[in-house]
PDB file with one MODEL, atoms N, CA, C and O in Angstrom:
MODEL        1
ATOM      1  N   UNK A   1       0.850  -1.178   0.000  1.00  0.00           N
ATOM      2  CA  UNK A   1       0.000   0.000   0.000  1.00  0.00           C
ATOM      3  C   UNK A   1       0.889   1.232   0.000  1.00  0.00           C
ATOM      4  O   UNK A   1       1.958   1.177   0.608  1.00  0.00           O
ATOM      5  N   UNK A   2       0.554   2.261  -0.592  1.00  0.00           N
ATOM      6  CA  UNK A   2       1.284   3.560  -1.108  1.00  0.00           C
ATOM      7  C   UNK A   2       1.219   4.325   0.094  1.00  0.00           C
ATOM      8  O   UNK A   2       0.099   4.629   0.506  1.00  0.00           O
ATOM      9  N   UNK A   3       2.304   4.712   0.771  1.00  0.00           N
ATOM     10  CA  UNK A   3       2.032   5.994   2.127  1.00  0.00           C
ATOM     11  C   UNK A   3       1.860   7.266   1.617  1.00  0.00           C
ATOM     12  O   UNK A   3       2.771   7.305   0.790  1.00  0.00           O
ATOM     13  N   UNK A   4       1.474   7.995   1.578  1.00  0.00           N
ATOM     14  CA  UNK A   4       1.558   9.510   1.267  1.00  0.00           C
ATOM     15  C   UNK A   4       1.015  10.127   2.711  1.00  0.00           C
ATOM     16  O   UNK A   4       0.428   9.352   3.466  1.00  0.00           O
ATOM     17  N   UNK A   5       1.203  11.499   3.101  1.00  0.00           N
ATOM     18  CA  UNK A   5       1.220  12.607   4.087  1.00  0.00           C
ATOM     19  C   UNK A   5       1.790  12.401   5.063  1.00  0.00           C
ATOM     20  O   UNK A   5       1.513  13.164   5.990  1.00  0.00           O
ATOM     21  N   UNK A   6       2.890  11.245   5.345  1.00  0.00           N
ATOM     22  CA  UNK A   6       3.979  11.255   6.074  1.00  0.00           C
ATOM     23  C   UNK A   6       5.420  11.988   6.047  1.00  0.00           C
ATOM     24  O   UNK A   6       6.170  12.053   5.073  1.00  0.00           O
ATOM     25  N   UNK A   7       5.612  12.463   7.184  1.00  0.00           N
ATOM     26  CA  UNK A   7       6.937  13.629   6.999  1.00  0.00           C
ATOM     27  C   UNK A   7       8.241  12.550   6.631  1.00  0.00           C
ATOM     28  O   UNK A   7       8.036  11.386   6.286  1.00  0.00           O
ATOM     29  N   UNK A   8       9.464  13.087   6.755  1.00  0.00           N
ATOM     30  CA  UNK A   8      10.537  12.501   6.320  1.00  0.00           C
ATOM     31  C   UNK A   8      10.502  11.869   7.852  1.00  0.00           C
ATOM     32  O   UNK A   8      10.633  10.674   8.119  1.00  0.00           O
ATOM     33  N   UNK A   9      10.333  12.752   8.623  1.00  0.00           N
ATOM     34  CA  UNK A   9      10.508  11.361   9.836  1.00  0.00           C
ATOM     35  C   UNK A   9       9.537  10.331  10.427  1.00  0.00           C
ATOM     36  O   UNK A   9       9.875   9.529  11.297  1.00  0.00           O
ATOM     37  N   UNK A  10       8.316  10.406   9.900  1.00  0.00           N
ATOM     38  CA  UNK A  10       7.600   9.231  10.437  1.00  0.00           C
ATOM     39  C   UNK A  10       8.070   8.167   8.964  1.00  0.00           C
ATOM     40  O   UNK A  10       8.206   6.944   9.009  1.00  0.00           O
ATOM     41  N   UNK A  11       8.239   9.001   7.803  1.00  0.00           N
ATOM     42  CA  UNK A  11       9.190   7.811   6.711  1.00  0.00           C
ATOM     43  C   UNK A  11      10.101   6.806   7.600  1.00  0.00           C
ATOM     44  O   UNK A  11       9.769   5.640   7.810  1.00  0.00           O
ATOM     45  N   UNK A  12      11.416   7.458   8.149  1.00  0.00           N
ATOM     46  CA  UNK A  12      12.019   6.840   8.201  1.00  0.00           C
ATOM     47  C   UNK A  12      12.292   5.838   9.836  1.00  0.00           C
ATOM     48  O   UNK A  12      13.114   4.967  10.124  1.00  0.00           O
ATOM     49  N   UNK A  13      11.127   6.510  10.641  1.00  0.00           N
ATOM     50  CA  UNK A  13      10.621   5.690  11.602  1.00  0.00           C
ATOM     51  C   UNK A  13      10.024   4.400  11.348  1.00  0.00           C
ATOM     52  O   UNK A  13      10.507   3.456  11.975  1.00  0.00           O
ATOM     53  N   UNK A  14       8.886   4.124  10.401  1.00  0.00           N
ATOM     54  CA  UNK A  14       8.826   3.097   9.601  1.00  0.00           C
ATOM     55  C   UNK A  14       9.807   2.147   9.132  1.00  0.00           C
ATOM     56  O   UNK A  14      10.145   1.009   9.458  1.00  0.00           O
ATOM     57  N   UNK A  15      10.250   3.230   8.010  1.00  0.00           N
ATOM     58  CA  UNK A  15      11.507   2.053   7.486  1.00  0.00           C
ATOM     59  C   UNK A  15      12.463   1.469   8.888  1.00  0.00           C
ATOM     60  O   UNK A  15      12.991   0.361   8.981  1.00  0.00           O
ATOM     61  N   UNK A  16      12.485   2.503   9.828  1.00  0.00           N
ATOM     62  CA  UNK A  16      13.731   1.842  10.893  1.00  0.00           C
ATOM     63  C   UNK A  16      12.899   0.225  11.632  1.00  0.00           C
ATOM     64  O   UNK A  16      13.537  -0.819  11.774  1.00  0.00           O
ATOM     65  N   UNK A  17      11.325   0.386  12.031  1.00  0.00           N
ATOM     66  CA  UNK A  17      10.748  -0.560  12.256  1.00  0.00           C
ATOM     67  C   UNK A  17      10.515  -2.099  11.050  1.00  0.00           C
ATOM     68  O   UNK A  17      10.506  -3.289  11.366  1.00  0.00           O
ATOM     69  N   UNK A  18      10.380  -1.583   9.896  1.00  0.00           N
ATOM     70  CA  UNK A  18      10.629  -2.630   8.945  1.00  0.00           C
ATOM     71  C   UNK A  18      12.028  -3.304   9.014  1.00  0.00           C
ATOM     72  O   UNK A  18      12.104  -4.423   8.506  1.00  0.00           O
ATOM     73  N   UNK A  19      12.637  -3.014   9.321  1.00  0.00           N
ATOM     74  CA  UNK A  19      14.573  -3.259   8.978  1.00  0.00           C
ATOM     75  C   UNK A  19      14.503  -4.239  10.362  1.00  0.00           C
ATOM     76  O   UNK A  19      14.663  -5.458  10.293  1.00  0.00           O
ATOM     77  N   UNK A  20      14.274  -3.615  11.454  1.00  0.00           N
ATOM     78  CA  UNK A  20      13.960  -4.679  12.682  1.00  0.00           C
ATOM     79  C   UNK A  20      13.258  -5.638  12.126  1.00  0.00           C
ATOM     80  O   UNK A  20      14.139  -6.419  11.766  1.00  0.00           O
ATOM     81  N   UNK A  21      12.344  -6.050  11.847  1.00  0.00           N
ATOM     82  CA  UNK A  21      11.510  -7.110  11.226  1.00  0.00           C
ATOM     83  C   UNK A  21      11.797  -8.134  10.329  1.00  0.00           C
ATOM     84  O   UNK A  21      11.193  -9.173  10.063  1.00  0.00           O
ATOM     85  N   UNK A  22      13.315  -7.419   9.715  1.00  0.00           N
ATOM     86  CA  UNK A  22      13.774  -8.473   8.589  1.00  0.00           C
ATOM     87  C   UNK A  22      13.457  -7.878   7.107  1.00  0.00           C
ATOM     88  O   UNK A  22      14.142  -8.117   6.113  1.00  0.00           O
ATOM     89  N   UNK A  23      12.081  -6.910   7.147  1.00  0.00           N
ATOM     90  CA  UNK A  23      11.480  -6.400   5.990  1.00  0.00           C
ATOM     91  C   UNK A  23      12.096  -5.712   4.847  1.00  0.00           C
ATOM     92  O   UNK A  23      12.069  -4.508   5.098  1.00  0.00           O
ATOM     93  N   UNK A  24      12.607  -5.922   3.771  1.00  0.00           N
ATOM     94  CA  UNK A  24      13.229  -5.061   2.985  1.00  0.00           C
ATOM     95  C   UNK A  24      12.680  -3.844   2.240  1.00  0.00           C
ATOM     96  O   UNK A  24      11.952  -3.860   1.247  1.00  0.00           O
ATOM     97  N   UNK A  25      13.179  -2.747   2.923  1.00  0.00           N
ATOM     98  CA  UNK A  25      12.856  -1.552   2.305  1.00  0.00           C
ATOM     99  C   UNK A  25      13.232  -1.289   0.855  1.00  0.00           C
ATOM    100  O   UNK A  25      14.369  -1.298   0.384  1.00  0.00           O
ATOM    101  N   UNK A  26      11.707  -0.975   0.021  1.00  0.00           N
ATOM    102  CA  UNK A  26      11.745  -0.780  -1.416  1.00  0.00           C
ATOM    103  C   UNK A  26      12.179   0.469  -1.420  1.00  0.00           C
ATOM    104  O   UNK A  26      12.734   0.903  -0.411  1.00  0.00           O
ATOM    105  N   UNK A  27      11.972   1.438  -2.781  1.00  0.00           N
ATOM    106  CA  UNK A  27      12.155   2.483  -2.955  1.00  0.00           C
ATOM    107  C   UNK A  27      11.243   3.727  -2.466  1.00  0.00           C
ATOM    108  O   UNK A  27      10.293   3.100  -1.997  1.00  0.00           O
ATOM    109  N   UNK A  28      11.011   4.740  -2.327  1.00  0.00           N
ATOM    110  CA  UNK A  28      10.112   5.535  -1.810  1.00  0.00           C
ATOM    111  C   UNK A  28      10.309   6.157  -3.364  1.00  0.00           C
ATOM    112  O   UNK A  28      11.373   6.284  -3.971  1.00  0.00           O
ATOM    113  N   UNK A  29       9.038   6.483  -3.787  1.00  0.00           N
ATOM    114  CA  UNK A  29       8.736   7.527  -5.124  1.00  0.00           C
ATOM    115  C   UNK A  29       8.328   8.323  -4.996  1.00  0.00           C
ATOM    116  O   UNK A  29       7.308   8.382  -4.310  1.00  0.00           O
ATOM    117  N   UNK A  30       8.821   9.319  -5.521  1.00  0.00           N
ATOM    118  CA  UNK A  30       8.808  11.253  -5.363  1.00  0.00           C
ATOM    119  C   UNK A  30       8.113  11.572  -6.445  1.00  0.00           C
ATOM    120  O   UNK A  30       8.657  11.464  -7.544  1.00  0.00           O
ATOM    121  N   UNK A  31       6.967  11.960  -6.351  1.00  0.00           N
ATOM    122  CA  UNK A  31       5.974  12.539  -7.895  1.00  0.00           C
ATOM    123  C   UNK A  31       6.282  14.387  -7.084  1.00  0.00           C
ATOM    124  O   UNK A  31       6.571  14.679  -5.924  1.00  0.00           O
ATOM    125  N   UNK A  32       6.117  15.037  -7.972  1.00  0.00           N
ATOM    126  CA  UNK A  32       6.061  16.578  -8.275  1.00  0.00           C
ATOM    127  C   UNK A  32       5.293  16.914  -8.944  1.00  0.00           C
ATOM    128  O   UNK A  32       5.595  16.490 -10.059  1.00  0.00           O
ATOM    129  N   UNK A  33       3.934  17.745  -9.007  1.00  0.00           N
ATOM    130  CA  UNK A  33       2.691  17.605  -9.767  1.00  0.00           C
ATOM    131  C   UNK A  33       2.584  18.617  -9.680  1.00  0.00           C
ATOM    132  O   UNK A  33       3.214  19.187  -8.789  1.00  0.00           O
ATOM    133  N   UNK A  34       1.459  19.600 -10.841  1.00  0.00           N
ATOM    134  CA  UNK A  34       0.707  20.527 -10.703  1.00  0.00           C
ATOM    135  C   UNK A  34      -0.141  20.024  -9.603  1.00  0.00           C
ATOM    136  O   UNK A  34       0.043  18.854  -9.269  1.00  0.00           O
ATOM    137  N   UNK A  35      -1.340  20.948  -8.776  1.00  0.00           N
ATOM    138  CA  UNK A  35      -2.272  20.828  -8.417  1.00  0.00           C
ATOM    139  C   UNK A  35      -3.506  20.346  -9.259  1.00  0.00           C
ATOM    140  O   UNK A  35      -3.778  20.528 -10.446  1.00  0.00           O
ATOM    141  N   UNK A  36      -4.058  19.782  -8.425  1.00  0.00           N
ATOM    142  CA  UNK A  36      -5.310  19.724  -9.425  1.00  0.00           C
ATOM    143  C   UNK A  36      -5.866  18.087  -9.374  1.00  0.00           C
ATOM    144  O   UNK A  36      -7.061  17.925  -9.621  1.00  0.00           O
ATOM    145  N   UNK A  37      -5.109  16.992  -9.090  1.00  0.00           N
ATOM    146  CA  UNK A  37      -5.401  16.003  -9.217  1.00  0.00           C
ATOM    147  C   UNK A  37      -6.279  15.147  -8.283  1.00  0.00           C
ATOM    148  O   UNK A  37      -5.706  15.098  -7.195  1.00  0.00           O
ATOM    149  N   UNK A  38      -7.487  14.419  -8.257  1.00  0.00           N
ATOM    150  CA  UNK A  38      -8.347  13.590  -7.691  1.00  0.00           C
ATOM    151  C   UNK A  38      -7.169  12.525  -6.612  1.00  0.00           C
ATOM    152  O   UNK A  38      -6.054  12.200  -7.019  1.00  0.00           O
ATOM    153  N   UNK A  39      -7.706  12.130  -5.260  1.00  0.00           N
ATOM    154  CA  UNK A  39      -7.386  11.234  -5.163  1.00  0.00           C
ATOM    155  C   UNK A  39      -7.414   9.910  -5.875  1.00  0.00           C
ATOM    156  O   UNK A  39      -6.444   9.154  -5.823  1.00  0.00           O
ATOM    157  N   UNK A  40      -9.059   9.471  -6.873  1.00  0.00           N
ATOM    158  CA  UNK A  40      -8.622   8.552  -7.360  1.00  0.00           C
ATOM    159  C   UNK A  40      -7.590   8.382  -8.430  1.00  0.00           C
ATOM    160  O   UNK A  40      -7.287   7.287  -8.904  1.00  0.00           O
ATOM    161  N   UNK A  41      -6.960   9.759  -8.854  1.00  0.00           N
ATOM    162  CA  UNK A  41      -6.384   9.646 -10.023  1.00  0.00           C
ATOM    163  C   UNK A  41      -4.800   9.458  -9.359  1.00  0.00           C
ATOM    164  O   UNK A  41      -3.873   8.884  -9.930  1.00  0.00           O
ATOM    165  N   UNK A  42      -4.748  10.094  -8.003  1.00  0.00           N
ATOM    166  CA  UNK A  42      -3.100   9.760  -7.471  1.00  0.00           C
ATOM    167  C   UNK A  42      -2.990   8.477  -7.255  1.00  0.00           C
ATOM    168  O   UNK A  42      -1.937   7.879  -7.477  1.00  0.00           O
ATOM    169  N   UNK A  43      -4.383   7.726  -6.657  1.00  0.00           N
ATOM    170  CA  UNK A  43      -4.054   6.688  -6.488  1.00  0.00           C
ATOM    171  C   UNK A  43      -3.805   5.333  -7.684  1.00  0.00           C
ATOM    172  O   UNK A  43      -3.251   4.268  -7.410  1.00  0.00           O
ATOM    173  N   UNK A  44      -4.391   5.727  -9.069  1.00  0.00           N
ATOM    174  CA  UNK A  44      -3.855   5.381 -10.198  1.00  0.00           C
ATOM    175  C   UNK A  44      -2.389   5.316 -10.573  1.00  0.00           C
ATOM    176  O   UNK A  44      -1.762   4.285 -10.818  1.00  0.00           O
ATOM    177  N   UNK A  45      -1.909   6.603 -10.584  1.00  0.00           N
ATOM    178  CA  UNK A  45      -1.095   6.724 -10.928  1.00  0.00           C
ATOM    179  C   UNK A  45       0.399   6.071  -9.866  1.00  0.00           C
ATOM    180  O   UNK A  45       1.427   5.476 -10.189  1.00  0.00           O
ATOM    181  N   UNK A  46      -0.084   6.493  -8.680  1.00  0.00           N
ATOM    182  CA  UNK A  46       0.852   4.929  -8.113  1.00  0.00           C
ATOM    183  C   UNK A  46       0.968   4.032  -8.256  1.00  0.00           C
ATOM    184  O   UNK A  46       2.112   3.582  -8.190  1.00  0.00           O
ATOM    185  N   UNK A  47      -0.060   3.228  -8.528  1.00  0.00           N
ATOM    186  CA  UNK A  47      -0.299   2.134  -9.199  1.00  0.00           C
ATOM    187  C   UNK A  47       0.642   1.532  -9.968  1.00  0.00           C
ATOM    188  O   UNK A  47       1.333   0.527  -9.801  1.00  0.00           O
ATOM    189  N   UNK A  48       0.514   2.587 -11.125  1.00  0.00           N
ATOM    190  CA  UNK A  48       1.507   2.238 -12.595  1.00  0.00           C
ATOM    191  C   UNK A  48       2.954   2.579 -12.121  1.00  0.00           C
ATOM    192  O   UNK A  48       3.907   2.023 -12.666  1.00  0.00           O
ATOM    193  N   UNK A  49       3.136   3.487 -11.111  1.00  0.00           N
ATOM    194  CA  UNK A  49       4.384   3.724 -10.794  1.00  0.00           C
ATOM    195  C   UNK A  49       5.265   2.612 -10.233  1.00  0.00           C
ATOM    196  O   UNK A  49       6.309   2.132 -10.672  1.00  0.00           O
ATOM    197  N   UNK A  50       4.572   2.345  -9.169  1.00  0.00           N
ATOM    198  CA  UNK A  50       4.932   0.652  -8.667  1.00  0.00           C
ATOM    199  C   UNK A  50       4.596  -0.377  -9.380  1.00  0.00           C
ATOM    200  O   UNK A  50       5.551  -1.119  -9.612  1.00  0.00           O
ATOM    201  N   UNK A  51       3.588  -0.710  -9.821  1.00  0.00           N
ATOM    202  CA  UNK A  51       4.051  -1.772 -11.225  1.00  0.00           C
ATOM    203  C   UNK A  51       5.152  -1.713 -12.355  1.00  0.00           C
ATOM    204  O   UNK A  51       5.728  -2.654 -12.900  1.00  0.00           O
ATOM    205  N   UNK A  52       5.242  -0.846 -12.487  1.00  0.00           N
ATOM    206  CA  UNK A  52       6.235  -0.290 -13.771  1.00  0.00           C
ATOM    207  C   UNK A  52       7.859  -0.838 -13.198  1.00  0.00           C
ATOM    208  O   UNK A  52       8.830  -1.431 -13.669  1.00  0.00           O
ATOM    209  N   UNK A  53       7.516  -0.335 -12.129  1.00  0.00           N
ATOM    210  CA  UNK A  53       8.759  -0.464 -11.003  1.00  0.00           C
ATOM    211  C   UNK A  53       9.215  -1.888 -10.970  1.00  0.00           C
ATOM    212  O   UNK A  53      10.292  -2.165 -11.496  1.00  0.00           O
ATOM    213  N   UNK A  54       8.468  -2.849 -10.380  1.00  0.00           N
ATOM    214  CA  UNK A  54       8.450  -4.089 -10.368  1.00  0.00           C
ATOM    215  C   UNK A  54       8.765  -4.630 -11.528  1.00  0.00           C
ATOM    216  O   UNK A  54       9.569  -5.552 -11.664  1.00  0.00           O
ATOM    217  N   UNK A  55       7.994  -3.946 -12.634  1.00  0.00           N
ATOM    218  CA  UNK A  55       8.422  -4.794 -13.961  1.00  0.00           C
ATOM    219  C   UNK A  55       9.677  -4.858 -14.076  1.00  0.00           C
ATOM    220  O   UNK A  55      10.372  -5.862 -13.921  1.00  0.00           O
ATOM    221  N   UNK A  56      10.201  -3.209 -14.502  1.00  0.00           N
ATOM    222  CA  UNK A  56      11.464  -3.021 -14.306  1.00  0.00           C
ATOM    223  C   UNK A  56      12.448  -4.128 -13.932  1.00  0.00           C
ATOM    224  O   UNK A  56      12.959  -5.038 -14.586  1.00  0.00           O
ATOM    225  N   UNK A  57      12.554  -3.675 -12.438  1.00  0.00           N
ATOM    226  CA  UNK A  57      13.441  -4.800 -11.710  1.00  0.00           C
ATOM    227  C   UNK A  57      13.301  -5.859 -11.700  1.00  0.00           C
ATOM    228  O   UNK A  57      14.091  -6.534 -11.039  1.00  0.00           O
ATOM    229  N   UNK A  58      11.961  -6.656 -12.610  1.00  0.00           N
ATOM    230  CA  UNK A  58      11.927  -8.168 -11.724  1.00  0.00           C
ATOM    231  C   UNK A  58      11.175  -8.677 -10.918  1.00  0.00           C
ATOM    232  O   UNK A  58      10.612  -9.770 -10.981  1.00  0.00           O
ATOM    233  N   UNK A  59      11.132  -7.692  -9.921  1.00  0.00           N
ATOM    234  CA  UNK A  59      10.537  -8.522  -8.480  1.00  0.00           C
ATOM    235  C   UNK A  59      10.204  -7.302  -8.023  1.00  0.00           C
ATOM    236  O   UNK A  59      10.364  -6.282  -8.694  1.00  0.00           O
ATOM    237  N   UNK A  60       9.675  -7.322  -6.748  1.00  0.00           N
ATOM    238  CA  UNK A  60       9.178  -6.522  -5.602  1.00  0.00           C
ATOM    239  C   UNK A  60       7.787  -6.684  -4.922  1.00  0.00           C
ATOM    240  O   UNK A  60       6.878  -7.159  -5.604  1.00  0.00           O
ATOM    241  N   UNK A  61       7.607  -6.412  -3.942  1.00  0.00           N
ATOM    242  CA  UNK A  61       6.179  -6.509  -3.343  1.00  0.00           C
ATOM    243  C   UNK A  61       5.799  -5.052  -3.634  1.00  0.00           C
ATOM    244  O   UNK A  61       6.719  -4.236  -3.700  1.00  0.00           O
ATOM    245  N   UNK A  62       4.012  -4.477  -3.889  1.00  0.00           N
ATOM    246  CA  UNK A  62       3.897  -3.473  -3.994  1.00  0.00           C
ATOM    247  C   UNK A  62       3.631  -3.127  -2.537  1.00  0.00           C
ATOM    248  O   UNK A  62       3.847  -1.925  -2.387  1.00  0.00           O
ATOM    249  N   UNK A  63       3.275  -3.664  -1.487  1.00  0.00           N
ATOM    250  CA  UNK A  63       3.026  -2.964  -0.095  1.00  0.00           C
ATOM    251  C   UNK A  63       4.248  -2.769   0.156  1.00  0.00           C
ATOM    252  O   UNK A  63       4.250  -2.009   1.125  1.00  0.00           O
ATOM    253  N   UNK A  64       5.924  -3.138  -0.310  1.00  0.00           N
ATOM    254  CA  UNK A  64       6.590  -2.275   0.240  1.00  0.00           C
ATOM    255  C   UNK A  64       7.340  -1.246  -0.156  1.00  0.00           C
ATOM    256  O   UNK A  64       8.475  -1.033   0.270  1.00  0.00           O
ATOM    257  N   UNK A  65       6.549  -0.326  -1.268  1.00  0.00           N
ATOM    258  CA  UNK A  65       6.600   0.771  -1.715  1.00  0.00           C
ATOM    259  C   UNK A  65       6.068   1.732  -0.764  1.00  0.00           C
ATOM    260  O   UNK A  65       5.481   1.475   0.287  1.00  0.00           O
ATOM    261  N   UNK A  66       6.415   3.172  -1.387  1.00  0.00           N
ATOM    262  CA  UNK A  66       6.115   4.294  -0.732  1.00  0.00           C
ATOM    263  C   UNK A  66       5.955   5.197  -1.803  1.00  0.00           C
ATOM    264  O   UNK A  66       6.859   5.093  -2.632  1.00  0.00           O
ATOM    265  N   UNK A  67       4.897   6.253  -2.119  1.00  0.00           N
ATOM    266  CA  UNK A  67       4.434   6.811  -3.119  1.00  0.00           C
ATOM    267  C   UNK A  67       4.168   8.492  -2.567  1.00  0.00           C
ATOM    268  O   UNK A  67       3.068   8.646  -2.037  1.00  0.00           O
ATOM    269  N   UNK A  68       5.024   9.701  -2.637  1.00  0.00           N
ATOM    270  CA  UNK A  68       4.831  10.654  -2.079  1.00  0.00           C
ATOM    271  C   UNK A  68       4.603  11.938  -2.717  1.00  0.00           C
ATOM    272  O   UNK A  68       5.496  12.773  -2.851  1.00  0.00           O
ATOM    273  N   UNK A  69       3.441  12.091  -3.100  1.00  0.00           N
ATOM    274  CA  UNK A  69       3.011  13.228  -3.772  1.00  0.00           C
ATOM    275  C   UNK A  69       3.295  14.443  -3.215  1.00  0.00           C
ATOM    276  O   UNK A  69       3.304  14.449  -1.984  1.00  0.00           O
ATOM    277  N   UNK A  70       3.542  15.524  -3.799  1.00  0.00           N
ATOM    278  CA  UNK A  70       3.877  16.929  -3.541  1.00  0.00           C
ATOM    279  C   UNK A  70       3.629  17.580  -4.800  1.00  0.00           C
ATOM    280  O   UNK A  70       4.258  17.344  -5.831  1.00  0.00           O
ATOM    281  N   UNK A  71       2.590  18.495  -4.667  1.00  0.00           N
ATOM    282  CA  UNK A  71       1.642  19.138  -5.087  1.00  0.00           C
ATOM    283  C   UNK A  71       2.097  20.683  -5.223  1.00  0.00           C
ATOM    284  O   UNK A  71       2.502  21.282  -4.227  1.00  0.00           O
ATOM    285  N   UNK A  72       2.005  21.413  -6.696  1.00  0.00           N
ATOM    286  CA  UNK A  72       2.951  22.413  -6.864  1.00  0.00           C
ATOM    287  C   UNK A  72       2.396  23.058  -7.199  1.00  0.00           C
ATOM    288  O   UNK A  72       2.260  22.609  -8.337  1.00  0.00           O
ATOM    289  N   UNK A  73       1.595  24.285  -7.168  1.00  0.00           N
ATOM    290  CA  UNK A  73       1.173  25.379  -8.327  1.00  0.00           C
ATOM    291  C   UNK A  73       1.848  26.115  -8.987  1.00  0.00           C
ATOM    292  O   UNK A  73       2.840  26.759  -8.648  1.00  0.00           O
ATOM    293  N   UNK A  74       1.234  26.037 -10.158  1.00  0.00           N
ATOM    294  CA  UNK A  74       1.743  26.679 -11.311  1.00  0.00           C
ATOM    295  C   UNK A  74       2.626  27.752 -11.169  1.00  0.00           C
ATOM    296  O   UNK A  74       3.645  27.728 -11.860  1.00  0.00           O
ATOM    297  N   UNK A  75       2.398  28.876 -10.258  1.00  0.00           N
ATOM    298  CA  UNK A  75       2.818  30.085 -10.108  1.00  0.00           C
ATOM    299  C   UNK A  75       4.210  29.983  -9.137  1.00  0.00           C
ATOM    300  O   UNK A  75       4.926  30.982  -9.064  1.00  0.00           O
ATOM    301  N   UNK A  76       4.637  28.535  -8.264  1.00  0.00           N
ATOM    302  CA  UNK A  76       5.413  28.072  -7.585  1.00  0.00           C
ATOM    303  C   UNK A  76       6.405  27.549  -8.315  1.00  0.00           C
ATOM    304  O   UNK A  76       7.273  26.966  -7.665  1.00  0.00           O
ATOM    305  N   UNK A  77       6.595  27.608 -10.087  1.00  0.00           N
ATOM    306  CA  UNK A  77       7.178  26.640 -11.083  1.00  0.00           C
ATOM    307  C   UNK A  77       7.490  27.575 -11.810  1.00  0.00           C
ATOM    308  O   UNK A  77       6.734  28.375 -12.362  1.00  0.00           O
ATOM    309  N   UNK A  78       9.233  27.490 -11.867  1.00  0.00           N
ATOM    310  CA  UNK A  78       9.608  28.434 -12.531  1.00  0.00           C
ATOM    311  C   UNK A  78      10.334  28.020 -13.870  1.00  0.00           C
ATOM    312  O   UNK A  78      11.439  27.530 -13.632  1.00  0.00           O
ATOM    313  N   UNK A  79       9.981  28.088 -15.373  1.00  0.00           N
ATOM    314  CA  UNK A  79      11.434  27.512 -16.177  1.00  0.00           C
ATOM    315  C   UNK A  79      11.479  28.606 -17.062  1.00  0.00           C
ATOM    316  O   UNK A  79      10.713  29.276 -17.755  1.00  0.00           O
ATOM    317  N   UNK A  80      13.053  28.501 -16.680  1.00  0.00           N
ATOM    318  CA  UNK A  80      13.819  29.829 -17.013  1.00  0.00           C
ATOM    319  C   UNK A  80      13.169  31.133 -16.225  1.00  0.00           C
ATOM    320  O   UNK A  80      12.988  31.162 -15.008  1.00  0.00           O
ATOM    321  N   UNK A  81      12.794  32.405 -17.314  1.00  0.00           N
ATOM    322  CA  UNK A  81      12.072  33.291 -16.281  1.00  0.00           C
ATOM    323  C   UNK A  81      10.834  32.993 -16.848  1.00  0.00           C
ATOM    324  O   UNK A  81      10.690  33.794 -17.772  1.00  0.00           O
ATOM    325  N   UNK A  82       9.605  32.059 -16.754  1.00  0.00           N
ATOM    326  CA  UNK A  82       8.218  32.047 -17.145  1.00  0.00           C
ATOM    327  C   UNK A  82       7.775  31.036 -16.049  1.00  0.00           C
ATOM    328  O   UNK A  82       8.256  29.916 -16.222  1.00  0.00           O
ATOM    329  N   UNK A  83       7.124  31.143 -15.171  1.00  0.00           N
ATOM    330  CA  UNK A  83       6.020  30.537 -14.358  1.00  0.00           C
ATOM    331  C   UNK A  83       5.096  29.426 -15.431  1.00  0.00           C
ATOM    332  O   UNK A  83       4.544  29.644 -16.510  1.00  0.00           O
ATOM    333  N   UNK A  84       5.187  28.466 -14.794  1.00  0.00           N
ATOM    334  CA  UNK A  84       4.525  27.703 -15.553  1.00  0.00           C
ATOM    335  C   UNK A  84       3.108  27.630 -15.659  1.00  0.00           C
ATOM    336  O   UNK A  84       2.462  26.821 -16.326  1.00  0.00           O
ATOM    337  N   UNK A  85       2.599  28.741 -14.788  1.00  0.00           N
ATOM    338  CA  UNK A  85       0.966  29.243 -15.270  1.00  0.00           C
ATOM    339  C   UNK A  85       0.916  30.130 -16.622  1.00  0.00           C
ATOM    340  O   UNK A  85      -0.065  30.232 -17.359  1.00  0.00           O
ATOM    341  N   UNK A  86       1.927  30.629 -16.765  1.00  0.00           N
ATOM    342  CA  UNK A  86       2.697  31.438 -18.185  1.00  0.00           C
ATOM    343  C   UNK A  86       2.528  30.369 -18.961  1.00  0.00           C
ATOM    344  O   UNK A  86       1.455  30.450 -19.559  1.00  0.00           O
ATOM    345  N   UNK A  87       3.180  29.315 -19.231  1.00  0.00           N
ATOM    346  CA  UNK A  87       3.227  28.466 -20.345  1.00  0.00           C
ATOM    347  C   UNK A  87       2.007  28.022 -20.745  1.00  0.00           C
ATOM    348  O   UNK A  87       1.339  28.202 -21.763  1.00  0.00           O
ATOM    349  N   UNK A  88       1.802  27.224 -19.444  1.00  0.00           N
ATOM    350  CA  UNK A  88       0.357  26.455 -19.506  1.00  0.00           C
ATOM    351  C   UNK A  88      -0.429  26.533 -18.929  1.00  0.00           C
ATOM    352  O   UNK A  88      -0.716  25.795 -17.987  1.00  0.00           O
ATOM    353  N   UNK A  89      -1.327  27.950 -19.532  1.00  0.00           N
ATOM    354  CA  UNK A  89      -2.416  28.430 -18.613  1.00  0.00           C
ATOM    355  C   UNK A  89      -3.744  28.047 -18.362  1.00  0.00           C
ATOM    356  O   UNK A  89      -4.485  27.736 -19.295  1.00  0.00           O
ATOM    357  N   UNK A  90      -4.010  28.042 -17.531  1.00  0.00           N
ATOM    358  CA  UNK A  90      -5.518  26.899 -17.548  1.00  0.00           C
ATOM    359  C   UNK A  90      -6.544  27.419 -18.180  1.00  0.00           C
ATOM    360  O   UNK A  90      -6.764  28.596 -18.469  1.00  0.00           O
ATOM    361  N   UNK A  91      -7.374  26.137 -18.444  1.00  0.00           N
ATOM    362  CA  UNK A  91      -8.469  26.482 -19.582  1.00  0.00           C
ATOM    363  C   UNK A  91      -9.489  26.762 -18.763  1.00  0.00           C
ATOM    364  O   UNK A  91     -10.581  27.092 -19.227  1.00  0.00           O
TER     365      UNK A  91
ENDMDL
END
């Protein structure tokens, strides 16, 4: 199962309790998003992130992934000097 709204330290409080257990800690995945997205659609998109993942490598369990959304507005996104509400302004 995907964690999201955990800080870096209840992260790695976890992982320190998994490691006691024997449990092997997978990767934690960092998405960077506009705003705007449904929970059911984050929770999609983890989905494919950790499957993809697994394919990738081979192997893995998906409960011991970690999936951590951070949510950006447009006006918070800078490339070069244009805000990315500049580029891609909403309809």
């Amino acid at each position: 199962m995907p964690v999201t709204g955990l800080n870096s330290a209840q992260r790695a409080s976890r992982n320190r309790r998994a490691e006691t257990k024997g449990e092997t800690i997978m990767p934690t995945i960092h998405v960077e998003m506009f705003k705007g997205r449904t929970p059911e659609q984050k929770k999609r998109i983890a989905k494919e992130l950790v499957d993809g993942f697994i394919r990738g490598a081979g192997s893995g369990r998906p409960e011991a992934f970690q999936v951590l959304f951070t949510e950006v507005d447009k006006d918070d996104w800078v490339v070069g000097y244009d805000t990315m509400r500049e580029k891609y302004p909403d309809k």
